[in-house]
C-alpha positions as CSV (number, residue, x, y, z in Angstrom):
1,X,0.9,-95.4,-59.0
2,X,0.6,-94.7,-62.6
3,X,1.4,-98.4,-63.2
4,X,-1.1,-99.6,-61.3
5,X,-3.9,-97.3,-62.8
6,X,-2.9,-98.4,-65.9
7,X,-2.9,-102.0,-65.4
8,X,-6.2,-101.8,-62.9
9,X,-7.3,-98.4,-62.1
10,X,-10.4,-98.3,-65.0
11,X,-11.3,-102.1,-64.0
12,X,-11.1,-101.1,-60.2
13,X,-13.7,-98.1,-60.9
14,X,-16.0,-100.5,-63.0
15,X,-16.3,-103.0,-60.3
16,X,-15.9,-101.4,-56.8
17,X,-19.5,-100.7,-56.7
18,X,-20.4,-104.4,-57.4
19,X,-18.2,-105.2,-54.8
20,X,-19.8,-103.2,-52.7
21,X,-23.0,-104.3,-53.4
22,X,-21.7,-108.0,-52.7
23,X,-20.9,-107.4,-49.4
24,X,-24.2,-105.7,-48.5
25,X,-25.2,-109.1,-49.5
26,X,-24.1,-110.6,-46.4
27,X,-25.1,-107.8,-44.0
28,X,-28.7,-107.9,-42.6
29,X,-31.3,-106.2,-44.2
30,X,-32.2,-104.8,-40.4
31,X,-28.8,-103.3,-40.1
32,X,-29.9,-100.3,-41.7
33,X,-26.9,-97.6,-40.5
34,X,-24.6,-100.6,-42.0
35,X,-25.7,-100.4,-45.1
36,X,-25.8,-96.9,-45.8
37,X,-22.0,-96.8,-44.6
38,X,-21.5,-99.8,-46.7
39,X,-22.7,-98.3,-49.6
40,X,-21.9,-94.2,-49.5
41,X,-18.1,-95.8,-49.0
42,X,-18.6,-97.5,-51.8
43,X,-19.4,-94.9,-53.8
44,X,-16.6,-92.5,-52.4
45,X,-13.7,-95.1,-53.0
46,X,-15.1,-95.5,-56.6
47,X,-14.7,-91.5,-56.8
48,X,-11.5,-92.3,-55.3
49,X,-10.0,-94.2,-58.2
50,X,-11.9,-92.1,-60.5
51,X,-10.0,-88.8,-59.0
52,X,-6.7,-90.3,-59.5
53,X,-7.7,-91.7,-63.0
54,X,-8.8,-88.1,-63.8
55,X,-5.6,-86.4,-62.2
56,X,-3.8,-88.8,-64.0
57,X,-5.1,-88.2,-67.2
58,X,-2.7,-86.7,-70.2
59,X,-5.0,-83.9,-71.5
60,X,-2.4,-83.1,-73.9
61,X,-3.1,-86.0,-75.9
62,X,-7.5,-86.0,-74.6
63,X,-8.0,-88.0,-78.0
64,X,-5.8,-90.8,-77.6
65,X,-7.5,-93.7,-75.6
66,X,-5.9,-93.6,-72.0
67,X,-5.7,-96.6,-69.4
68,X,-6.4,-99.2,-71.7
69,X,-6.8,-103.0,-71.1
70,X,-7.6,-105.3,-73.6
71,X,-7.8,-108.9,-71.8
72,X,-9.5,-112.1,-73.6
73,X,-13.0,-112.7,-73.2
74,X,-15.1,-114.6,-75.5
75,X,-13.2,-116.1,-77.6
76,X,-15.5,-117.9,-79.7
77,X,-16.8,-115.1,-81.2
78,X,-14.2,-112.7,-80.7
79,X,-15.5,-110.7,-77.6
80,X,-12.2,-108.9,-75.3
81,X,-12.8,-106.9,-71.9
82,X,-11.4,-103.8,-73.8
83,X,-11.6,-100.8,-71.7
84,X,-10.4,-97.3,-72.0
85,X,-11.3,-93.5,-71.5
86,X,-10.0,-90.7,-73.2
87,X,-11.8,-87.0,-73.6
88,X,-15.5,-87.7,-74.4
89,X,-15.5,-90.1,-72.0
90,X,-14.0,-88.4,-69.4
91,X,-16.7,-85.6,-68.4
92,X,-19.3,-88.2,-68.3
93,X,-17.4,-90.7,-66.1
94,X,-16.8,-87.5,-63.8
95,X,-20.3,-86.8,-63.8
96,X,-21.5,-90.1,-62.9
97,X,-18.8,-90.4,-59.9
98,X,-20.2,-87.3,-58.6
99,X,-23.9,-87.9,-58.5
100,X,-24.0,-91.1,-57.2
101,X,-22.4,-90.4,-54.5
102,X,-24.6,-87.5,-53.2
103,X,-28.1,-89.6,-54.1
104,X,-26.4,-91.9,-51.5
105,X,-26.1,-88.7,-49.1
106,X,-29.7,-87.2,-49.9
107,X,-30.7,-91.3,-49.7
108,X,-29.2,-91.3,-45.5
109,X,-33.4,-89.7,-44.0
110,X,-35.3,-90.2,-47.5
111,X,-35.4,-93.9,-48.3
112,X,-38.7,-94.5,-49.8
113,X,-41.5,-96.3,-48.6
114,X,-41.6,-99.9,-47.9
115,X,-38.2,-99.1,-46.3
116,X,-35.8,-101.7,-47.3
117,X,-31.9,-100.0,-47.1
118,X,-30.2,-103.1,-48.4
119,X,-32.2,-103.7,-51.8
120,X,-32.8,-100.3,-52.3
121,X,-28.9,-99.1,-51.9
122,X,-27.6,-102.1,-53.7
123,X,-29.7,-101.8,-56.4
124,X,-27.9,-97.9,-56.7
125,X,-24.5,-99.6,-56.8
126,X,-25.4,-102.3,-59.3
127,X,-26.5,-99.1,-61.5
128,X,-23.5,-97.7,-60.9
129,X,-21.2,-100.2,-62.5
130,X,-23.2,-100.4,-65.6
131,X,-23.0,-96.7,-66.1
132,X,-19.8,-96.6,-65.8
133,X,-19.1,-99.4,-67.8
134,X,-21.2,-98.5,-70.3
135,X,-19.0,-94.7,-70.8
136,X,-15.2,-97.2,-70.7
137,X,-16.3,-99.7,-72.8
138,X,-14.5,-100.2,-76.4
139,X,-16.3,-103.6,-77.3
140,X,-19.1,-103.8,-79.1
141,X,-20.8,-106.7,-76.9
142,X,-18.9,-105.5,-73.5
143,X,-20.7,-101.9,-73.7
144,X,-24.1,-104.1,-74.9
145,X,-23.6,-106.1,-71.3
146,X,-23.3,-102.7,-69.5
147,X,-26.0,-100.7,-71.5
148,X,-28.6,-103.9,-70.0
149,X,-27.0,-104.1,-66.9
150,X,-28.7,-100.8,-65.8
151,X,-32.2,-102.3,-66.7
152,X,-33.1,-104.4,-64.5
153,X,-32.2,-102.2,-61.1
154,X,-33.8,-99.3,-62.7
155,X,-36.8,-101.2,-63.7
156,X,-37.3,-102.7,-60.1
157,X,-36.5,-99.1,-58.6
158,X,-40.1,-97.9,-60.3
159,X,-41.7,-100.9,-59.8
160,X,-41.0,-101.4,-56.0
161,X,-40.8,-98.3,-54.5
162,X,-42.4,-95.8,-57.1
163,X,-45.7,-93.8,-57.0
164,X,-49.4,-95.4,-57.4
165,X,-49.0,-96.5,-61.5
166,X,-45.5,-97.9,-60.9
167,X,-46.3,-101.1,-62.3
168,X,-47.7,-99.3,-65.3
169,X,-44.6,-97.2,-65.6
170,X,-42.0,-99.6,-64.8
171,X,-43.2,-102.3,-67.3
172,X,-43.1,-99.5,-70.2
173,X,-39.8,-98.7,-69.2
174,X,-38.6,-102.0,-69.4
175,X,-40.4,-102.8,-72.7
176,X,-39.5,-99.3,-74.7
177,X,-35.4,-100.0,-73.8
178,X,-35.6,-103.8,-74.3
179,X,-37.1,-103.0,-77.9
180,X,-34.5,-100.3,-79.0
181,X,-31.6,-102.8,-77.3
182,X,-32.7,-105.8,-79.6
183,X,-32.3,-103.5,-83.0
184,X,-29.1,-102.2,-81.4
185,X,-28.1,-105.9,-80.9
186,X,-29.0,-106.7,-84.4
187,X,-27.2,-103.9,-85.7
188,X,-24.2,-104.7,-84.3
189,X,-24.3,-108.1,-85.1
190,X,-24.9,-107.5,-89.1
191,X,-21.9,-105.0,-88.1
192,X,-19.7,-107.6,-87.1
193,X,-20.6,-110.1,-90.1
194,X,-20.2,-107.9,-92.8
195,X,-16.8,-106.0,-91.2
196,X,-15.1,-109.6,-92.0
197,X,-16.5,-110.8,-88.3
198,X,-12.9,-110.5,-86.8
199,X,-13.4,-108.0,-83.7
200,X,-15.7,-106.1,-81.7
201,X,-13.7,-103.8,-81.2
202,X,-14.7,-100.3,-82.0
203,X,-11.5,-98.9,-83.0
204,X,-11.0,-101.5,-85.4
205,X,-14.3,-101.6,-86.3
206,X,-14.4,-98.5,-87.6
207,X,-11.1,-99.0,-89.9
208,X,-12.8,-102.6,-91.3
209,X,-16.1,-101.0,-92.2
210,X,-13.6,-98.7,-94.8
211,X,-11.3,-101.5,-96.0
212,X,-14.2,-104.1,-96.1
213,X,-16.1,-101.6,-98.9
214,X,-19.6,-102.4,-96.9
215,X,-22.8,-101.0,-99.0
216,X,-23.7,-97.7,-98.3
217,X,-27.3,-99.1,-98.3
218,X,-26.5,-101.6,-95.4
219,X,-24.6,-99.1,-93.4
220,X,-27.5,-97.0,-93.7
221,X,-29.9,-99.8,-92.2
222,X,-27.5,-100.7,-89.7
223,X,-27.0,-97.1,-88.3
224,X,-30.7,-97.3,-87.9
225,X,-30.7,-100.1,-85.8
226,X,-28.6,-98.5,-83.4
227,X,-30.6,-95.3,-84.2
228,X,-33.6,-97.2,-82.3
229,X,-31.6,-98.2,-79.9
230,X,-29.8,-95.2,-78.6
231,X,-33.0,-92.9,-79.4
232,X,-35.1,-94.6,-77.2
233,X,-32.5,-94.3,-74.4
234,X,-32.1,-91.0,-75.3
235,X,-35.2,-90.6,-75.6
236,X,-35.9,-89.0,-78.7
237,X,-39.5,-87.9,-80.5
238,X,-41.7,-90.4,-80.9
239,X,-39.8,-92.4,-78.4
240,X,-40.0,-90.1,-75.5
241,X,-43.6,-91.7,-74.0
242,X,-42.0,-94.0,-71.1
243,X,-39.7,-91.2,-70.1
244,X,-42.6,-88.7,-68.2
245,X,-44.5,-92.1,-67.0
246,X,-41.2,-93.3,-65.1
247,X,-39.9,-90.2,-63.8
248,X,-43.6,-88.9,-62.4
249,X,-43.8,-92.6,-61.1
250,X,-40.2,-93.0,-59.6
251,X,-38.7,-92.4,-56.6
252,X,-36.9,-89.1,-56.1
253,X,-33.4,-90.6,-56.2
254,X,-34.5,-93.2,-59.5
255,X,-35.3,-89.8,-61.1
256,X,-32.3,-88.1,-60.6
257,X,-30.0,-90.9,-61.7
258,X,-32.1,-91.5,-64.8
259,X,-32.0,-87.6,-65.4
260,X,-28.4,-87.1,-64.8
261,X,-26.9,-90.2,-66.3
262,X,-29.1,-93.1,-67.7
263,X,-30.3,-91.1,-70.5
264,X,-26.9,-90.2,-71.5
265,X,-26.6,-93.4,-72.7
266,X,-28.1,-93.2,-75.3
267,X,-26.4,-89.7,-77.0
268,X,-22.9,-91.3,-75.6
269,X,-23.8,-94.1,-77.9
270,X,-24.6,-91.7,-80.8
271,X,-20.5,-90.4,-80.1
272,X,-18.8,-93.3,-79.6
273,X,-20.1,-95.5,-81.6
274,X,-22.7,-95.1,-84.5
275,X,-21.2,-91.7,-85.8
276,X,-17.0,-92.8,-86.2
277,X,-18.1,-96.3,-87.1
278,X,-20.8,-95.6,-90.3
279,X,-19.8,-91.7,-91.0
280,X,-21.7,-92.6,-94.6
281,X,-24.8,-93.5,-93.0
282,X,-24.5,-90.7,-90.0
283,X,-24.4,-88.1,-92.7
284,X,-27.6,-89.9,-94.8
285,X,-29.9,-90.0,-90.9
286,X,-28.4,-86.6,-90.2
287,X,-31.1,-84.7,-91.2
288,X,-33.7,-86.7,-89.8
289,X,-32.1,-86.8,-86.8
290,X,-31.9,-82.8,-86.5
291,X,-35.7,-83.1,-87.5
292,X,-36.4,-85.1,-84.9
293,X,-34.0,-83.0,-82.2
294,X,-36.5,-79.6,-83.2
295,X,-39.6,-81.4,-83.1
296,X,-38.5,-82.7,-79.8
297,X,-37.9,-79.3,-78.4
298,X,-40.9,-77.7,-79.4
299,X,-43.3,-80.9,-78.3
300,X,-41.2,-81.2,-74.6
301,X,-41.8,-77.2,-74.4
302,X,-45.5,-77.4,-75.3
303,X,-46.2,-80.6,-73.4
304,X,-43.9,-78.5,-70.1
305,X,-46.9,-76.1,-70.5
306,X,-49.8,-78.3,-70.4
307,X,-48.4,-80.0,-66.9
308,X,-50.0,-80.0,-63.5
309,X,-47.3,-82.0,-61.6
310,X,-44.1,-80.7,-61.2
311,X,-42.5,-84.0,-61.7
312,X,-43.7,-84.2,-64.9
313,X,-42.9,-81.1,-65.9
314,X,-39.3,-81.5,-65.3
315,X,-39.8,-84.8,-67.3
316,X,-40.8,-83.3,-70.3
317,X,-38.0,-80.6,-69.9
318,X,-35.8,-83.3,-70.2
319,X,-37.4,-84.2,-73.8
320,X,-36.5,-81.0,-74.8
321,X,-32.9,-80.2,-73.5
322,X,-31.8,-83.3,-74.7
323,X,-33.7,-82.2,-78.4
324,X,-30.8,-79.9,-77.9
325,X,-28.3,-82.2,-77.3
326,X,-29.4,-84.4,-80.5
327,X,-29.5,-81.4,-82.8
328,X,-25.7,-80.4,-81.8
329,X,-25.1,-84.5,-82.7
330,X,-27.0,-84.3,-86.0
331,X,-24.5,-81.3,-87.6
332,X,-21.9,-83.6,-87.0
333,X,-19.5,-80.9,-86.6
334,X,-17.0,-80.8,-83.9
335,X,-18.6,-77.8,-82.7
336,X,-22.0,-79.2,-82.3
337,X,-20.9,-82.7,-80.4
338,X,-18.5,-80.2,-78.4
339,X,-21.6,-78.5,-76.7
340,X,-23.7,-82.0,-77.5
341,X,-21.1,-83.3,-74.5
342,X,-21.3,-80.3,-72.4
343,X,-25.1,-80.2,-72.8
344,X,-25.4,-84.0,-71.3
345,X,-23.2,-82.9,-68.6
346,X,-25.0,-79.7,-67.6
347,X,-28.4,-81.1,-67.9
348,X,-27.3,-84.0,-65.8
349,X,-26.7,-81.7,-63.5
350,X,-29.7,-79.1,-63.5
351,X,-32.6,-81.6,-64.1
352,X,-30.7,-84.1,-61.2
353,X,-31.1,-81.0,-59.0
354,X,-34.7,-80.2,-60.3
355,X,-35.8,-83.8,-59.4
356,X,-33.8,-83.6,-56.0
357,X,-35.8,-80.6,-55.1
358,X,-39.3,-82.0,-56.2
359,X,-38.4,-84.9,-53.8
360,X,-37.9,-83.1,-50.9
361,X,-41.1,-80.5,-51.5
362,X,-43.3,-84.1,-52.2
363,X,-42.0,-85.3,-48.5
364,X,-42.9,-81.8,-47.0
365,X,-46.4,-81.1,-49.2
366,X,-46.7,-84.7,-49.7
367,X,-48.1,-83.5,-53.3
368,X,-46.2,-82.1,-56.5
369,X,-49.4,-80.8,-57.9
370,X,-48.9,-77.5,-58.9
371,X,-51.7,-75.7,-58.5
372,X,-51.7,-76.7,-54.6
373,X,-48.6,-75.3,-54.3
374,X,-47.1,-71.9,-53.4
375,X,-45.2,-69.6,-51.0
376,X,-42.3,-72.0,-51.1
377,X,-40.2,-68.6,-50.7
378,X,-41.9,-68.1,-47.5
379,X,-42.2,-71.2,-45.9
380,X,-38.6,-72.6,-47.2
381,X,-36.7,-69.7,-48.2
382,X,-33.8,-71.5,-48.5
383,X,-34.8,-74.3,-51.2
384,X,-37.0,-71.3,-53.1
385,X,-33.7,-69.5,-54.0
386,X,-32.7,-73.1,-54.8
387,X,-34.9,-74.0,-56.9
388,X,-34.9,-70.3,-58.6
389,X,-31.4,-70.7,-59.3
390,X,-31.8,-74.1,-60.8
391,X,-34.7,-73.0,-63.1
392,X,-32.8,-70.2,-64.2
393,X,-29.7,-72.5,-65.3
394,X,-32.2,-75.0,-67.1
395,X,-33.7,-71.7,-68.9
396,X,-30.3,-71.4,-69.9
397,X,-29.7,-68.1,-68.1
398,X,-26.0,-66.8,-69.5
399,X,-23.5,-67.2,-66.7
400,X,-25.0,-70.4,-65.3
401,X,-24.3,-74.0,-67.4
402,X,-27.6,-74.4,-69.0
403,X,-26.5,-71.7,-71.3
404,X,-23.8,-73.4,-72.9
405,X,-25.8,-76.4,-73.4
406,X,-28.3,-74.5,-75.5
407,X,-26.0,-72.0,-77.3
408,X,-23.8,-73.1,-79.0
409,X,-25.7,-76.4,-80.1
410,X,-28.1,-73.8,-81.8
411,X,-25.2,-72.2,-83.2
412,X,-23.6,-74.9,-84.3
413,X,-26.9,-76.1,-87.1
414,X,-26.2,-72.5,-88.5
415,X,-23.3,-74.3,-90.5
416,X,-23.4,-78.7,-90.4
417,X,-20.5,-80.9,-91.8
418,X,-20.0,-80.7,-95.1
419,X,-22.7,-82.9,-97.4
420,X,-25.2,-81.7,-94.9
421,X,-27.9,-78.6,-96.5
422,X,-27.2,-75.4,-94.6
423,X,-30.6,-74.2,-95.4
424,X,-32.1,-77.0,-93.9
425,X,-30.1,-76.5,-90.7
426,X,-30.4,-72.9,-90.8
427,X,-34.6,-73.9,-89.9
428,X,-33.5,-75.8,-87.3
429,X,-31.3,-73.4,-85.7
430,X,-34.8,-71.0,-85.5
431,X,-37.1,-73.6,-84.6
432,X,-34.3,-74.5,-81.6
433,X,-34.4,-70.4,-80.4
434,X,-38.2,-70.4,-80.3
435,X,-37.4,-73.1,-78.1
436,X,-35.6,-71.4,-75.4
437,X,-38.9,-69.1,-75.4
438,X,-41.0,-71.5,-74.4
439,X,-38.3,-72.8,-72.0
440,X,-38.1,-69.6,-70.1
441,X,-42.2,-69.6,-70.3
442,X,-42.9,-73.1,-68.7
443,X,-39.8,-73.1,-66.0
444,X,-40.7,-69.1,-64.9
445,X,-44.4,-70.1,-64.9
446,X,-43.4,-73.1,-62.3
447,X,-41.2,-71.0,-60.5
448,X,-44.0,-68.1,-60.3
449,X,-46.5,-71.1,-58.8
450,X,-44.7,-72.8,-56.6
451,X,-42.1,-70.2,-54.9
452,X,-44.0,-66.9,-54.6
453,X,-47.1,-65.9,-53.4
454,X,-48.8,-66.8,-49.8
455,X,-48.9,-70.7,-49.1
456,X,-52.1,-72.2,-49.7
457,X,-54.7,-72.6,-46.7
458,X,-54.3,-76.0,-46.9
459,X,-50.2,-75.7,-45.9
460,X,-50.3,-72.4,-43.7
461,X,-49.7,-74.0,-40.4
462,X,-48.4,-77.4,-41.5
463,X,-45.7,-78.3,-38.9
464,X,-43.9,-81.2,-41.6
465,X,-43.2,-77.5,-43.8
466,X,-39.6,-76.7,-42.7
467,X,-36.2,-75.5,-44.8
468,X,-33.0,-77.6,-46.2
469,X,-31.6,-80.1,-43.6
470,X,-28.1,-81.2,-43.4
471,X,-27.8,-84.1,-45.7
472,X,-29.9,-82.1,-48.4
473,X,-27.3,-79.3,-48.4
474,X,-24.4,-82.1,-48.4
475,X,-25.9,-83.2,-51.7
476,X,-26.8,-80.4,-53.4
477,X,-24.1,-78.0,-52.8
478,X,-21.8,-79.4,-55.8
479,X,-24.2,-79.2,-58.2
480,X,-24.9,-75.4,-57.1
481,X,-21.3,-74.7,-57.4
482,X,-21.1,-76.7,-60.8
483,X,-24.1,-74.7,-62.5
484,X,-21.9,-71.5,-61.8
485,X,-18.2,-73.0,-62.6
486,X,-19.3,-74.4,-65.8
487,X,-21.2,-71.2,-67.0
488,X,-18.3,-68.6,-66.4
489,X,-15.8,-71.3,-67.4
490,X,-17.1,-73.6,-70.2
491,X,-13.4,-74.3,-71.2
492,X,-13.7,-77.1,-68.0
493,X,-14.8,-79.5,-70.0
494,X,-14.9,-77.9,-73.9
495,X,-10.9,-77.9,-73.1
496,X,-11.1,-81.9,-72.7
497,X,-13.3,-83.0,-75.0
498,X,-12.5,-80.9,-78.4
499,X,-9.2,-83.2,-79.0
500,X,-11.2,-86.2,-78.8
501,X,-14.0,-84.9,-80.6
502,X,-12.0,-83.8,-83.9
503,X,-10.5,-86.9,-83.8
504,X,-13.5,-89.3,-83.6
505,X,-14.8,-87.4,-86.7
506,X,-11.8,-87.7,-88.8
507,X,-13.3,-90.4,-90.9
508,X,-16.3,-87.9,-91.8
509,X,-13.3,-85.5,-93.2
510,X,-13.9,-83.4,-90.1
């Protein structure tokens, strides 16, 4: 077994889905129970492999790159299918194999209007291979295939079966990551010509940008190529304007695979490659970065505040958790991209939730405007102490996993790498804990307006009003028990990632 992982298992996981998505090809589109099998088997016999990659997995040695294949490619200009995972990887592979599968499940009685199964459900497995990709890839141009890859499904998600401006929203979408991918292209292009054009390889890369003696002015302009690219993804201050448009416009389960894994794309690509690769130029954007992460938080908190739909709220509480996330990056400590990591992972999992929750309330209220909302508590009881808990653990409530995405990412600016000023930091770290303030103010002000009180005249008697169903508890129940795993034992995934993260900062003399 461990041979054949080795030689297959990471390639298997990749491609299943695509496979998958194949053979729904040649199903018709009015065989709708077929396809839904098709594809939630799919997705559990990617987990599958996944679970025995994962089981398999020597966390002794999290910072070595596990499973590898390196096969030929492109030749002509040195391109290999190089694959790998080792401990930063790992929780976000994990988290990917897990929500996919359960937007399948919530998917089964809530496939958006016009109802088409087959494109809809095959456009979810496409996504899934590029995601995946994207978090085993070791070559430059291989992880550039699967960071586009995820475009196009995503962009015809919105556009097809979003809300009224989905057109609006799914063009903007397309255009913001299409812009940032062409300077991340560039950059890793100039990359590859200056390094002595010999590999993509990222590894390698990373020892050839040393021996090659490259500028410390074009490593600068190069990281900020990749800097647009990844910070749009992310999405980052001033880039974060396509983000509320598409979720608010998107359908339910669009939202909550761009929440829980699409827009850790972008800080993965921080991680992996334009921090180890150009550790001169990550300590020189460092600083703007962090400035960026804090304005970020505060602008995501105050815009939270100024919301009337509750999808758009959520969307601008993404803006600001992953500010978070960005500010743990820019200290460039193993500390900070320690809870950087966990803080992807746990806001993939609260915000996925959030946006699961806001699509089944919008298919029983048929609105997400806040102000028409209310009594959720007493019409639903069940999805109020839900959606309570899941605000709670996005306020980053101690003992649920939001708290350990905020924490120690604040406390980890109160001392940056080395050539980094404390004092400068040191303001960030405050700026950051108003932050949470105004965290617990905007997600306790949507809990107060949509969960308590007496429902609205409007929904008193409305018969469509009713509790969680079966499929709904199916998919949310792991994400419950994760919030409360991961905040009363952080050590799940700090303990797999620290190895790898010390390692892929050794060249910054961390």
């Amino acid at each position: 077994m461990t041979e054949f992982l080795n030689d297959w298992g990471i390639s298997l996981m990749v491609f299943l889905p695509l496979i998958g998505a194949a053979l729904m090809a040649f199903v018709p589109a009015s065989q709708e129970e077929n396809h839904k099998t098709i594809a939630l088997f799919t997705t559990l016999a990617t987990g599958l492999v996944g679970i025995l990659l994962i089981a398999d997995f020597d966390y002794d040695n999290s910072d070595v790159l596990q499973f590898a294949v390196d096969a030929r490619w492109i030749e002509v200009i040195n391109a290999r299918y190089t694959v790998a995972m080792d401990g930063m990887s790992l929780p976000l592979i994990a988290l990917t194999l897990l929500v996919v599968p359960l937007v399948i499940i919530y998917s089964w009685n809530h496939i958006p209007n016009p109802g088409n199964p087959k494109t809809f459900l095959m456009l979810i497995l496409v996504l899934h291979t590029g995601m995946l990709g994207s978090f085993v890839a070791q070559d430059l141009v291989l992880f550039f295939v699967f960071f586009e890859v995820v475009l196009l499904p995503m962009f015809f998600m919105i556009g097809v079966w979003g809300g009224e401006d989905r057109l609006y929203a799914s063009l903007k979408f397309f255009l913001y990551t299409l812009f940032g991918s062409a300077l991340m292209l560039v950059s890793f292009l100039a990359l590859y010509v200056l390094a002595g054009s010999s590999t993509f390889n990222m590894v390698q890369l990373a020892e050839n940008v040393v021996t090659e003696d490259i500028s410390k002015t074009a490593q600068v302009l190069i990281f900020g190529g990749m800097f647009m690219g990844f910070g749009i993804k992310v999405p980052m201050f001033p880039f974060h304007t396509w983000l509320p448009d598409a979720h608010t416009q998107a359908p339910t389960q669009g939202s909550v695979i761009l929440a829980a894994v699409l827009l850790k794309l972008g800080t993965y690509g921080f991680i992996r490659i334009a921090i180890p690769i150009l550790p001169e130029a990550a300590v020189e954007w460092a600083p703007w970065i962090g400035l960026l992460a804090v304005i970020g938080i505060i602008y995501g908190a105050l815009g939270c505040l100024a919301q009337t739909d509750m999808k758009r709220l959520i969307a601008f509480s993404s803006v600001a958790h992953m500010g978070y996330v960005m500010l743990g990056i820019a200290t460039l400590t193993d500390f900070g991209i320690n809870a950087a990591i966990f803080g992807m992972v746990a806001h993939g999992i609260i915000t996925g939730m959030l946006f699961f929750i806001a699509g089944s309330i919008k298919e029983r209220y048929h609105t997400l405007e806040i102000a028409r909302l209310g009594g959720l508590l007493v019409q639903a009881p069940k999805m109020g102490w839900i959606l309570a808990i899941t605000t709670m653990a996005s306020l980053g409530l101690p003992g649920l996993a939001g708290f350990w995405g905020e924490f120690p990412a604040i406390l980890a600016a109160y001392d940056p790498a080395p050539g980094l000023s404390d004092a400068l930091f040191r303001v960030y770290m405050v700026i950051a804990a108003i932050g949470t303030v105004l965290a617990a103010a905007y997600l306790l002000w949507l809990l107060q307006r949509t969960a308590f009180g007496t429902p609205s005249e409007e929904f008193e008697n409305d018969p469509h009003i009713h509790d969680v169903v079966t499929e709904e508890w199916i998919a949310w129940t792991p994400l419950l028990i994760l919030m409360v795993v991961l905040g009363f034992y952080p050590r799940l995934i700090f303990g797999i990632t620290d190895d790898a993260v010390i390692n892929s900062l050794l060249a910054l003399g961390g």
